[in-house]
LUMLOLO-373529 format. One record per residue: residue number from 1; x, y, z of N, C-alpha, C, O in turn. Coordinates in steps of 0.001 Angstrom, whole numbers. Example, Ala and Ser with C-alpha at 12.3 -4.5 7.8 and 13.67 -1.06 7.14 Angstrom:
(pt 1 (13190 -5690 7800) (12300 -4500 7800) (13200 -3300 7800) (14236 -3319 8465))
(pt 2 (12850 -2250 7080) (13670 -1060 7140) (12900 30 7870) (13409 1138 8039))
//
This chain:
(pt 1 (854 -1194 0) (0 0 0) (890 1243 0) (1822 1436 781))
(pt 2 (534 1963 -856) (1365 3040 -1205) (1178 4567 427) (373 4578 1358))
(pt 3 (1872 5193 214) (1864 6246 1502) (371 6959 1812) (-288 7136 2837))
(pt 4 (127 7373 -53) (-1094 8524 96) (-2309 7601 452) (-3231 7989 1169))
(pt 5 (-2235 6224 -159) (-3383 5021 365) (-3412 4677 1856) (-4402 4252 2453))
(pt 6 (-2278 4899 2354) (-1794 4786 3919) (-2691 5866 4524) (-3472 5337 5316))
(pt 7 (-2868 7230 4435) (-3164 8472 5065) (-4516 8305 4196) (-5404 8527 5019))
(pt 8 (-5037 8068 3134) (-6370 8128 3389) (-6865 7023 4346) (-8029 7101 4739))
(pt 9 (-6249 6214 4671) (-6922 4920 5389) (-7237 5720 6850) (-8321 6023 7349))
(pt 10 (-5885 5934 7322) (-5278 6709 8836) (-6743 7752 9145) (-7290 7910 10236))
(pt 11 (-7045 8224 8129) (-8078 9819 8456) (-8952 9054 8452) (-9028 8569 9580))
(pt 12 (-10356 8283 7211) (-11295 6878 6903) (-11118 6415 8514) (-12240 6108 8918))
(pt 13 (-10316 6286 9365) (-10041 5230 10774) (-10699 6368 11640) (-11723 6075 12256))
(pt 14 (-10089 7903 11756) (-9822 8510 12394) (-11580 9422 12831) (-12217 9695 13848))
(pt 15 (-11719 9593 11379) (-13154 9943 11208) (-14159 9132 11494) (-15328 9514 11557))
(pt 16 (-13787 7990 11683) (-15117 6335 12082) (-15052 6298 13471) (-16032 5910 14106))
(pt 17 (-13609 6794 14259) (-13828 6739 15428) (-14550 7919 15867) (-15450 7664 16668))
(pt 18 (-14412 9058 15582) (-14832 10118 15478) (-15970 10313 16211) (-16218 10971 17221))
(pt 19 (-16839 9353 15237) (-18329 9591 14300) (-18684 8509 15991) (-19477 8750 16902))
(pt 20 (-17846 7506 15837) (-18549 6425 16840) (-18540 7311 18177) (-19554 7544 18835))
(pt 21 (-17383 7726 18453) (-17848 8105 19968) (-18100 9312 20267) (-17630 9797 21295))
(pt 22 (-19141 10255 19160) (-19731 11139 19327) (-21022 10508 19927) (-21569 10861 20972))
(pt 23 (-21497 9305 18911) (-22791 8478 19479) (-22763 8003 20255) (-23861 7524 20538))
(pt 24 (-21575 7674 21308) (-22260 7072 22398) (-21789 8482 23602) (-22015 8287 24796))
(pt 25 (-21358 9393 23301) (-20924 10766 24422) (-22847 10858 24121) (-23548 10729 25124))
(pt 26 (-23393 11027 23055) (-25090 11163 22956) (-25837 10142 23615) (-26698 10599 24366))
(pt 27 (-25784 9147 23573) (-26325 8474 24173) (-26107 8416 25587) (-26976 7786 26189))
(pt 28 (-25106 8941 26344) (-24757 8843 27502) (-25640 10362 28061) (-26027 10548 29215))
(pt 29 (-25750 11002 27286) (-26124 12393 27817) (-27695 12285 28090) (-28337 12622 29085))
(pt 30 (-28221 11546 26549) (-29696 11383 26677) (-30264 10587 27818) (-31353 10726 28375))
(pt 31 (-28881 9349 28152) (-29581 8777 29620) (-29750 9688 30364) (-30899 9980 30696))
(pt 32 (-28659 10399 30840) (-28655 11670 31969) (-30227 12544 31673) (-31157 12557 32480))
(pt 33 (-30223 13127 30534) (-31260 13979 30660) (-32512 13176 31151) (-33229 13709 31997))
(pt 34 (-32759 12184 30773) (-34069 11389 30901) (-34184 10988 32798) (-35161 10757 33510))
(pt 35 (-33139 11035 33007) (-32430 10739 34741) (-33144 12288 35514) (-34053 12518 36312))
(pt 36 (-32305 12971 34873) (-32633 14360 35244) (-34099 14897 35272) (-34425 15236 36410))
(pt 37 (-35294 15107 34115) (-36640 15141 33794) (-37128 14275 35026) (-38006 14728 35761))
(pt 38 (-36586 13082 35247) (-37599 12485 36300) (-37777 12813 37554) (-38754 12589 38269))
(pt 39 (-36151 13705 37953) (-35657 14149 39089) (-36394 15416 38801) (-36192 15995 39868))
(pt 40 (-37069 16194 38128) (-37293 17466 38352) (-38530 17495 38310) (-39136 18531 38583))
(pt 41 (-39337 16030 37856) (-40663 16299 38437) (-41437 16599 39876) (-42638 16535 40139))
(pt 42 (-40187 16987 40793) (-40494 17258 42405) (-39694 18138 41909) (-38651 18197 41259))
(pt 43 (-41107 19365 42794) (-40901 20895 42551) (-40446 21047 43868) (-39276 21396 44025))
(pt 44 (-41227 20830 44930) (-40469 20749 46329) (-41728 19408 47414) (-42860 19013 47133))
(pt 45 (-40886 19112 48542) (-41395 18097 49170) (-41312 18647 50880) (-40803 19730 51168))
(pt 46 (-41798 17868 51741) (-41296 18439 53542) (-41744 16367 53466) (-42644 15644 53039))
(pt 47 (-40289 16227 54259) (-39787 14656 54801) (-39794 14634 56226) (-39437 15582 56926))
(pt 48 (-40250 13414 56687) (-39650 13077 57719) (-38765 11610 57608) (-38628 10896 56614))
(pt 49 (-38221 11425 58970) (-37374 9888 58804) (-36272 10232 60219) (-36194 11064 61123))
(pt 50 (-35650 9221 59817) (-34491 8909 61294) (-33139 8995 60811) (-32789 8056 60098))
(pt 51 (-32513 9670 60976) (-30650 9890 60962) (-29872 8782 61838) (-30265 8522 62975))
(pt 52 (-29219 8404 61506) (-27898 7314 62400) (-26800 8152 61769) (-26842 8830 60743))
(pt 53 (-25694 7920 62724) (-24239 8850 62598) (-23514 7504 63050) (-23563 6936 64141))
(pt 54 (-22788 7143 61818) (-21547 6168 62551) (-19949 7276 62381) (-19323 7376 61326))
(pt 55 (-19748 7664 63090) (-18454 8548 63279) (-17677 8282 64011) (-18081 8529 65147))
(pt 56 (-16727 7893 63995) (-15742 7373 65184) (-15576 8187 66431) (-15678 7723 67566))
(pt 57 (-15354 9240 66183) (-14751 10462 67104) (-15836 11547 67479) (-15668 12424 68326))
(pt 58 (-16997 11355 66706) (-18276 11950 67307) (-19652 10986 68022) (-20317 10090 67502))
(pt 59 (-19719 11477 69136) (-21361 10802 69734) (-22591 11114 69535) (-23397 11793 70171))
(pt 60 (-22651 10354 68276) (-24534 11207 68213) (-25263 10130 67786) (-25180 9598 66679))
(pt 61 (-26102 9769 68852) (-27338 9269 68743) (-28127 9347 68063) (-28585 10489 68017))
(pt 62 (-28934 8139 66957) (-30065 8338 65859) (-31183 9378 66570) (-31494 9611 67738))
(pt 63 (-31541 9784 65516) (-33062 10670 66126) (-33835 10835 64807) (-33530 10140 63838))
(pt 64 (-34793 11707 64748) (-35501 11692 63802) (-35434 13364 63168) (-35200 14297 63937))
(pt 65 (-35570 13492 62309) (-35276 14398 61549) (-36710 14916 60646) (-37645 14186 60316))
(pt 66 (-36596 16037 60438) (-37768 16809 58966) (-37242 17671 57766) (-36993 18827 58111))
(pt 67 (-37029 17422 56552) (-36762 17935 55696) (-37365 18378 55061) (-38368 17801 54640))
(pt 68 (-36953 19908 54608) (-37603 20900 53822) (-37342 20839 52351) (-36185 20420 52332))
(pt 69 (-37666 20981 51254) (-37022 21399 49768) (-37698 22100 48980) (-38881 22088 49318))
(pt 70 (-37424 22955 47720) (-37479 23750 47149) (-37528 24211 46285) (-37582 25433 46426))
(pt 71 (-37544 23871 45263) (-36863 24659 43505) (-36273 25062 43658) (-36360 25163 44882))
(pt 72 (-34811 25949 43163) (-33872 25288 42514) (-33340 24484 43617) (-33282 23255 43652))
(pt 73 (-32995 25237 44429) (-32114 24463 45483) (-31833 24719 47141) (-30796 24676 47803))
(pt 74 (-33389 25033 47532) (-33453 25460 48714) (-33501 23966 49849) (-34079 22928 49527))
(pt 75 (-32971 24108 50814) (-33084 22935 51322) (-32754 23218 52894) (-31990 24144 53167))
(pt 76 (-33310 22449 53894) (-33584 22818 55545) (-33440 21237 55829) (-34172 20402 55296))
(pt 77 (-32615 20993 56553) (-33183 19658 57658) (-32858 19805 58772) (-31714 20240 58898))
(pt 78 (-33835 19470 60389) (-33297 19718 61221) (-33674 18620 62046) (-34622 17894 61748))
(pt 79 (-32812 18420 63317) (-33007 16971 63868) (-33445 17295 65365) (-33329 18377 65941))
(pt 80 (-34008 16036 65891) (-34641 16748 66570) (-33951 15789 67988) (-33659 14602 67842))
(pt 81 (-33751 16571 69414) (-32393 16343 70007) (-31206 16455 69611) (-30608 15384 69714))
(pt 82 (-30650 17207 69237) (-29423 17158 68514) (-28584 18004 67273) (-29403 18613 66586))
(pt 83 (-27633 18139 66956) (-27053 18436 65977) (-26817 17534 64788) (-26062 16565 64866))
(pt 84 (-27601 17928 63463) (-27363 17398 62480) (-25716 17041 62019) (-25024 18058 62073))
(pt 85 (-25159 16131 61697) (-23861 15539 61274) (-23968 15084 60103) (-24244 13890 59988))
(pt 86 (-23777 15922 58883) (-23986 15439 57252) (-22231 15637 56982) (-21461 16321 57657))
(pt 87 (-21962 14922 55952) (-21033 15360 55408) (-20596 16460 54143) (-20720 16257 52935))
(pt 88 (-20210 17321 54620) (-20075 18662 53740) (-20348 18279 51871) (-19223 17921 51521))
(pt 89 (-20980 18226 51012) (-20716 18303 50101) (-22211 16981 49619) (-22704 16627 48548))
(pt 90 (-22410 16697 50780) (-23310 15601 50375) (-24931 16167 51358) (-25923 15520 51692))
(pt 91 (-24562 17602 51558) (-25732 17889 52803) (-27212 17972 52068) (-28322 17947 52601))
(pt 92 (-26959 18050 51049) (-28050 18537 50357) (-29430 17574 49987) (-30590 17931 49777))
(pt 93 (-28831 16244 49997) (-29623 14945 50506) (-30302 14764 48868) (-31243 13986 48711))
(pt 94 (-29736 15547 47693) (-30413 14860 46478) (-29677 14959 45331) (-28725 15740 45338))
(pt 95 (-29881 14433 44513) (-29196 14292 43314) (-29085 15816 42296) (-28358 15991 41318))
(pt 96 (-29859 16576 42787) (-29765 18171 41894) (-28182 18582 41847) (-27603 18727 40770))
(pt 97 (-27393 18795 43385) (-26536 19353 43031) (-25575 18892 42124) (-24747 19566 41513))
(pt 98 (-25819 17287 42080) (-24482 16441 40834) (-25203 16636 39648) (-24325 17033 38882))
(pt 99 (-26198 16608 39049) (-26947 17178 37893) (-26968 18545 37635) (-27479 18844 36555))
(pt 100 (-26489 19606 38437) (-26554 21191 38011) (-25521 21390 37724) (-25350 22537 37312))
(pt 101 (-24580 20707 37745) (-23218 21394 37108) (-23078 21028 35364) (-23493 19953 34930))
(pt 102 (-22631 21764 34730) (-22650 21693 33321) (-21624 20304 32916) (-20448 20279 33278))
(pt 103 (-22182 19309 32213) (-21375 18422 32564) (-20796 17632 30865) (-21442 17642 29817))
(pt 104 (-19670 17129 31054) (-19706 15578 29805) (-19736 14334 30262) (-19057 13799 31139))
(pt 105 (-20627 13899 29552) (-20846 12316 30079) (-20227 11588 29448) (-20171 11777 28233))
(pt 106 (-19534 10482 30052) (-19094 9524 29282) (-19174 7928 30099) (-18946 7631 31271))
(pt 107 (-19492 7298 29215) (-20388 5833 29680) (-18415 4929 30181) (-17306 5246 29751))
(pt 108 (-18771 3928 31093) (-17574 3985 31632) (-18061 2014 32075) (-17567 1516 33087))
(pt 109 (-18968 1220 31219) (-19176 115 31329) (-20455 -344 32299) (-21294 542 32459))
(pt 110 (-20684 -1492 32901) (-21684 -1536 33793) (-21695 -2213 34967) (-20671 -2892 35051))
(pt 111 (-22615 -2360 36191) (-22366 -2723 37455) (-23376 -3353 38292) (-24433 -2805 38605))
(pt 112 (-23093 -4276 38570) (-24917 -4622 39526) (-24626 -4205 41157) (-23793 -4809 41832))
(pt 113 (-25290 -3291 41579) (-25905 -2463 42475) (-27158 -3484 43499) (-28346 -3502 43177))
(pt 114 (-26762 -4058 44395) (-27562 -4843 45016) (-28252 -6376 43720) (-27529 -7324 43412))
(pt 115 (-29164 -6269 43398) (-29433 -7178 42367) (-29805 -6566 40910) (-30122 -7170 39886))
(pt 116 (-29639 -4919 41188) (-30051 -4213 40002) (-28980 -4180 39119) (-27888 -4061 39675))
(pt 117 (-28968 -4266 37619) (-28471 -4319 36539) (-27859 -2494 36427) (-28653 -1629 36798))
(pt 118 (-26858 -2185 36056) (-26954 -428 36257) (-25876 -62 35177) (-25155 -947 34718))
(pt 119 (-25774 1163 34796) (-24714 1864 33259) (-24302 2535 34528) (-24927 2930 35512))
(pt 120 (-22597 2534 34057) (-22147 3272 34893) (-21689 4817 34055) (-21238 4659 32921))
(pt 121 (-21755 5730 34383) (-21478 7009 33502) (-21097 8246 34178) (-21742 9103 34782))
(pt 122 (-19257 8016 33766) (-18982 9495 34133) (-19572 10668 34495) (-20781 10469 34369))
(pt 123 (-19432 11515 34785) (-19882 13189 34677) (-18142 14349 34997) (-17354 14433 35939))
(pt 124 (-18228 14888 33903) (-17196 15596 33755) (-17105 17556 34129) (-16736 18270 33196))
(pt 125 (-17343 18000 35037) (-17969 19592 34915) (-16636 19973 33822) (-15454 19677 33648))
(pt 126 (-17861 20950 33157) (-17095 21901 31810) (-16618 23184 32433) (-15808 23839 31777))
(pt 127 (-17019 23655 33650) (-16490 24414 34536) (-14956 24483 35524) (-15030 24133 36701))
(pt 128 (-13863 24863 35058) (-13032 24858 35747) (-12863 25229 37276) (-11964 24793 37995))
(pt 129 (-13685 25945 37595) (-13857 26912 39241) (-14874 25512 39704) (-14671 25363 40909))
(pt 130 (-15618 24718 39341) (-16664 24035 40012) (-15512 22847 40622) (-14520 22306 40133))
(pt 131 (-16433 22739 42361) (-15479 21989 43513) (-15413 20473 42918) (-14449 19718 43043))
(pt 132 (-16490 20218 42325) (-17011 19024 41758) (-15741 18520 40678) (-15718 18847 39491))
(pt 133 (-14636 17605 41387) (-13686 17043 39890) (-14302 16143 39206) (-14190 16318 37993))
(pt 134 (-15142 14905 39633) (-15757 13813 39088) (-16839 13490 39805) (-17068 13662 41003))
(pt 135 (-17483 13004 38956) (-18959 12127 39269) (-19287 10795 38570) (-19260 10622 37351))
(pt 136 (-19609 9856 39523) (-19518 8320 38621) (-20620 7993 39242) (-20741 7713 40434))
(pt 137 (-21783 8047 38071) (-22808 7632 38253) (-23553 6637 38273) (-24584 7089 37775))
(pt 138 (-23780 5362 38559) (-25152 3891 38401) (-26683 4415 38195) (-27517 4939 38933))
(pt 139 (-26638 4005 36785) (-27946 4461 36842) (-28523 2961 36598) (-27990 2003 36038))
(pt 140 (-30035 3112 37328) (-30751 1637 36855) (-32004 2515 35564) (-32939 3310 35479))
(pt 141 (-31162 1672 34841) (-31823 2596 32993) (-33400 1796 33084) (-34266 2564 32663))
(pt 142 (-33736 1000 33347) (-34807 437 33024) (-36537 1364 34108) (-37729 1376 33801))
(pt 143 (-35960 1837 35060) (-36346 2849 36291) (-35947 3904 36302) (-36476 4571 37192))
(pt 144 (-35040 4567 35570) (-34327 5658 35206) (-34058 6269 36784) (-34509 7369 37104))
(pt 145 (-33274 5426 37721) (-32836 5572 38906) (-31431 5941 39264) (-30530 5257 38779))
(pt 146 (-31176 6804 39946) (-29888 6562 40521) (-29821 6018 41629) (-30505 6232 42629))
(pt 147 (-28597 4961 41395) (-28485 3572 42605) (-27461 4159 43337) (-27630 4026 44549))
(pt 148 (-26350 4828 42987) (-25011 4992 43875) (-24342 5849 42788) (-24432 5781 41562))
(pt 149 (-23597 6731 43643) (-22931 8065 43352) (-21726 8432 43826) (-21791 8993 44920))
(pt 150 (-20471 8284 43299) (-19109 8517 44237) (-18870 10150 43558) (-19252 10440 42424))
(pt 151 (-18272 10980 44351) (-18206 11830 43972) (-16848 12809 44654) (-16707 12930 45870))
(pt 152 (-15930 13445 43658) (-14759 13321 44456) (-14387 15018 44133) (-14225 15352 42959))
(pt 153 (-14311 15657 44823) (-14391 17206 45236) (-12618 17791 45598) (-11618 17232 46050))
(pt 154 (-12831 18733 45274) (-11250 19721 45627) (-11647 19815 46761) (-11616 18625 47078))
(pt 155 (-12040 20392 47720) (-12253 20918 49037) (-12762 19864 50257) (-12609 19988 51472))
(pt 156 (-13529 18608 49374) (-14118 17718 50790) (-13792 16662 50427) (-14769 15968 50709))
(pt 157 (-12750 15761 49784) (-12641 14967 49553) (-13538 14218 48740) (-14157 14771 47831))
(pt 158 (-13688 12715 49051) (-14463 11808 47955) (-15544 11285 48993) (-15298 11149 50191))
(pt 159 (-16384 11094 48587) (-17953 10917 49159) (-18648 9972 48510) (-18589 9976 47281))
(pt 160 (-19534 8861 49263) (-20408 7996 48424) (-21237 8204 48979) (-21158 8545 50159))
(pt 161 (-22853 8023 48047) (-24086 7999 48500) (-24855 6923 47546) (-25162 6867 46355))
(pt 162 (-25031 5944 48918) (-26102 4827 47915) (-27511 5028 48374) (-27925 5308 49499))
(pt 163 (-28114 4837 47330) (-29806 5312 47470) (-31006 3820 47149) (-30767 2906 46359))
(pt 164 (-31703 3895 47627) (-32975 2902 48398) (-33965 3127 47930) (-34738 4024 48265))
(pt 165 (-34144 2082 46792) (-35562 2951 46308) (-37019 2511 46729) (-36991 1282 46658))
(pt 166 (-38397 2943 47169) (-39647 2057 47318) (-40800 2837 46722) (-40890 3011 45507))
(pt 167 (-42046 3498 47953) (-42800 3736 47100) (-42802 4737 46364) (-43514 4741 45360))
(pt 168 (-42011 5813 46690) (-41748 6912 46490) (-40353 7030 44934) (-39543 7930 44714))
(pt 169 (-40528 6112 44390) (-39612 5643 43330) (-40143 6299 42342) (-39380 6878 41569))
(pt 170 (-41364 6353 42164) (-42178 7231 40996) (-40966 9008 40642) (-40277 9263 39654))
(pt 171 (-41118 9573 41508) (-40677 10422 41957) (-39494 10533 42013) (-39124 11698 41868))
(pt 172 (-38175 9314 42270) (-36997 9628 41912) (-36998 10053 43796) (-36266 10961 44191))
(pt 173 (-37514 9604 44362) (-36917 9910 45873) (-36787 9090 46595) (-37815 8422 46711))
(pt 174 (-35625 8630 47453) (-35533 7489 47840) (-35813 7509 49131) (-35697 8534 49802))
(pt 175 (-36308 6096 49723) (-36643 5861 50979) (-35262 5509 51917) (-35445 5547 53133))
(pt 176 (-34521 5325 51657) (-33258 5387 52338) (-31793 5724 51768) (-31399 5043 50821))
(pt 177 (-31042 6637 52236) (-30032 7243 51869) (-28645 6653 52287) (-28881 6254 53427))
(pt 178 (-27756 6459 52107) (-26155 6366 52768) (-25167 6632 52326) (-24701 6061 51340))
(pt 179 (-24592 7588 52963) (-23082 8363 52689) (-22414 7575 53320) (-22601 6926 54350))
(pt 180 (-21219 7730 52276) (-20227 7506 53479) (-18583 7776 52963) (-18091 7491 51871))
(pt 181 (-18005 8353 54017) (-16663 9292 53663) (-15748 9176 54298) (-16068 8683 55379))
(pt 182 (-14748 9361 54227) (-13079 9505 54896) (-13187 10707 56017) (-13322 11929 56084))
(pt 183 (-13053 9659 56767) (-13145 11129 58310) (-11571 12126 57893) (-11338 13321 58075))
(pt 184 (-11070 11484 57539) (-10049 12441 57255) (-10100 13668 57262) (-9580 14512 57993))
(pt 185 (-11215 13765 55814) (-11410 14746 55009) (-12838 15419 55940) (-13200 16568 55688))
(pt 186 (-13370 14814 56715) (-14224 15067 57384) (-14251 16553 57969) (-13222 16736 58621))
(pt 187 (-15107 17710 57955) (-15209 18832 58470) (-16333 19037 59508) (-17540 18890 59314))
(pt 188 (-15631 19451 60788) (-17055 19493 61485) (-18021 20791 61726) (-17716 21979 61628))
(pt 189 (-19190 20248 62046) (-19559 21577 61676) (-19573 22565 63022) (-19299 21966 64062))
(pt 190 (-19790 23671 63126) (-19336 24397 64309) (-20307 23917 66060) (-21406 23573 66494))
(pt 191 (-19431 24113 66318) (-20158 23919 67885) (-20093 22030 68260) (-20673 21407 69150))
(pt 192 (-19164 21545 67193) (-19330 19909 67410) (-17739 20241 67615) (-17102 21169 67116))
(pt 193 (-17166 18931 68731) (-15862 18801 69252) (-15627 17487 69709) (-16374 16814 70420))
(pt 194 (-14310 17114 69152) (-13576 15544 69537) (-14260 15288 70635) (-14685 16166 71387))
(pt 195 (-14467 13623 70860) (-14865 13203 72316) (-13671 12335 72683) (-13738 11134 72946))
(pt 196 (-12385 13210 72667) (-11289 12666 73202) (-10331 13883 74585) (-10288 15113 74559))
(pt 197 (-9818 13110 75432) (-8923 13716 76259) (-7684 14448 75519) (-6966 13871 74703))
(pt 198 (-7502 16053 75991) (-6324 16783 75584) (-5220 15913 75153) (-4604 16229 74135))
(pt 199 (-4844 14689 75910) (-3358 13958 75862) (-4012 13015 74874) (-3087 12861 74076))
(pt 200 (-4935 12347 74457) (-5138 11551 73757) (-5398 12102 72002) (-5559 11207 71172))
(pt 201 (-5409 12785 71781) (-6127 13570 70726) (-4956 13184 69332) (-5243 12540 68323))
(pt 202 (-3983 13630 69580) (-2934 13072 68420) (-2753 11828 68013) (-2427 11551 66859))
(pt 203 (-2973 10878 69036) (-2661 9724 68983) (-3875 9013 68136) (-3807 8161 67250))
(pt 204 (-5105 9722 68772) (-6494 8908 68277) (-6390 9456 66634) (-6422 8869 65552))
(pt 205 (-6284 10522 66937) (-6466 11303 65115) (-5787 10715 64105) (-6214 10541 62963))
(pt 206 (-4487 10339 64624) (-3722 9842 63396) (-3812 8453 63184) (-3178 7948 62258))
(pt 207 (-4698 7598 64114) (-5120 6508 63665) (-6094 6495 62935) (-6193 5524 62185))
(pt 208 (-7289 7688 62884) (-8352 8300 62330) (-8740 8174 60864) (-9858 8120 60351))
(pt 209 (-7281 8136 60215) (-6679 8804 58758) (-7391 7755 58106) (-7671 6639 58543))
(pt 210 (-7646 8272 56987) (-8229 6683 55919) (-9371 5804 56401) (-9560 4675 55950))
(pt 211 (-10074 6331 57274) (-11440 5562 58026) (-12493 5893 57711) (-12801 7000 58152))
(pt 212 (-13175 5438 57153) (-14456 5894 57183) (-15567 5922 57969) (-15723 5106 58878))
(pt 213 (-16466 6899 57677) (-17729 7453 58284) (-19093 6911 57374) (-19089 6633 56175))
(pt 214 (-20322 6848 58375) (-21020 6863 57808) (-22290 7682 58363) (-22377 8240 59456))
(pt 215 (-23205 7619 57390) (-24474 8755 57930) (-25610 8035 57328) (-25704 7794 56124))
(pt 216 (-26292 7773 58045) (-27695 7067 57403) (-29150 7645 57509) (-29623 7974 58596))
(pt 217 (-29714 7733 56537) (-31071 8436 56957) (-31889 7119 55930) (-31409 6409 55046))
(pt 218 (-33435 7193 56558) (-34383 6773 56523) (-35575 7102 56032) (-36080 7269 57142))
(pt 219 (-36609 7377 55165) (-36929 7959 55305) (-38429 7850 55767) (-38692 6790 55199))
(pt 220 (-39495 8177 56347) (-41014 7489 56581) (-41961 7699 56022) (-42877 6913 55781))
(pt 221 (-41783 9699 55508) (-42893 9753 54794) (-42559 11201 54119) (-42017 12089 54777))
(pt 222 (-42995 11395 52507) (-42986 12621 51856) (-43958 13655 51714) (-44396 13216 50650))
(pt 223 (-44491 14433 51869) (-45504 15355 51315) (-44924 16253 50164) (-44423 17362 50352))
(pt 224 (-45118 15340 48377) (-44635 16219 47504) (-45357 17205 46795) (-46474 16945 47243))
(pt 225 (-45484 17871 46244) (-45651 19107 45705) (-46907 19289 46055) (-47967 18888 45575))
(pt 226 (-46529 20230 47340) (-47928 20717 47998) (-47364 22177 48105) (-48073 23142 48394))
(pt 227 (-46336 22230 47905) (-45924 23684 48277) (-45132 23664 49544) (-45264 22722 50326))
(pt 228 (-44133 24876 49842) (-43194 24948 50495) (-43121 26679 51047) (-42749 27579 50294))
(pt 229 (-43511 26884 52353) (-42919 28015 52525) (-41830 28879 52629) (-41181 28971 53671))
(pt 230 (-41590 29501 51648) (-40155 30506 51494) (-39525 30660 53195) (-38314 30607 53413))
(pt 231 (-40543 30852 54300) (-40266 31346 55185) (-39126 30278 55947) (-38277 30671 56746))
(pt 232 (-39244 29341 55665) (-38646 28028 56457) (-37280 27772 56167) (-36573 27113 56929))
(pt 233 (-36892 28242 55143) (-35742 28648 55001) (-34974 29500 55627) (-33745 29460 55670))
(pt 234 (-35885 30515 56269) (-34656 31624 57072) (-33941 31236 58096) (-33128 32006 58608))
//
């Protein structure tokens, strides 16, 4: 094969790949959007349910909790006895904030998620300033669900949230939630403090490193789009 038969072949290759994985960056996006539409059919909701805190170095007792939400992205939960313990970056308790960032998708093979069948698919922000470096999504395509979400941030480290789906599945809202993160990276929030002795504190911390946390919520019951008072937010 002569050179110039060589370089039309090389470009003919170059342009087929081209062409191919423009169609599936589309197809990966159209899952997302169809993911997304289902997630935005809740305009806003008020939850109740029960929080568990597995934290090594913090004591907090399950209790029960009420959550507020909003359009675009207003959101309240407060617990009741106690100080709420979320992990920074995952407080928001729904899938909007990993869907609002301007993103590229790219399909990354597949995974079974408890007994569910699931596409696993990148998310890339097109935003350089956004905290968000990656998002690796399970979606169950047949329910247009998200099963589990790792998500790995400049400022809070890497975070997982696996999601529980029942009756409230219509809706894209799950009946049980779970994070769970590297205390490491762990930030507390103000007015919360080690439950360790002055002399012990170095010693416990640096065994601390690389451990994970977890946070569990529950949830019992939704009231969705009935409306939401602005006021509950303040």
């Amino acid at each position: 094969m002569n050179k110039k038969c060589m370089k039309k072949l090389i470009v003919l290759s170059l342009l087929i790949c081209c062409f191919l994985f423009d169609g599936i960056a589309q197809d990966e996006s159209t899952l997302i959007n169809k993911v997304k539409a289902k997630i935005e059919q809740v305009n806003d909701y008020i939850a109740e349910g029960n929080l568990k805190t597995d934290v090594s170095f913090i004591k907090a007792p399950a209790g029960k909790i009420k959550v507020w939400f909003k359009k675009p992205d207003k959101f309240r939960l407060t617990r009741e006895k106690g100080i709420s313990i979320l992990p920074k970056g995952g407080v928001s308790i729904n899938l909007r904030s990993v869907f609002a960032e301007n993103n590229v998708a790219l399909g990354a093979g597949e995974s079974v998620i408890g007994d569910v069948q699931t596409k696993i698919v990148k998310l890339l922000p097109t935003d350089e300033n956004s905290d968000i470096v990656l998002s690796t999504i399970y979606i169950d395509t047949s329910a247009l669900l998200v099963r589990k979400v790792i998500t790995t941030t400049k400022e809070n480290g890497t975070y997982e949230i696996n999601l529980y789906y029942g009756k409230y599945s219509d809706y894209a809202l799950p009946d049980k939630v779970v994070f769970s993160f590297n205390t490491r990276d762990y930030k507390l929030p103000k007015g919360i403090t080690l439950e360790f002795d002055e002399s012990e504190k170095p010693t416990d911390l640096n065994k601390l490193k690389n451990k994970k946390g977890k946070v569990e919520i529950t949830y019992t019951s939704y009231i969705i789009n009935k409306g939401v008072d602005d006021r509950v937010f303040k």
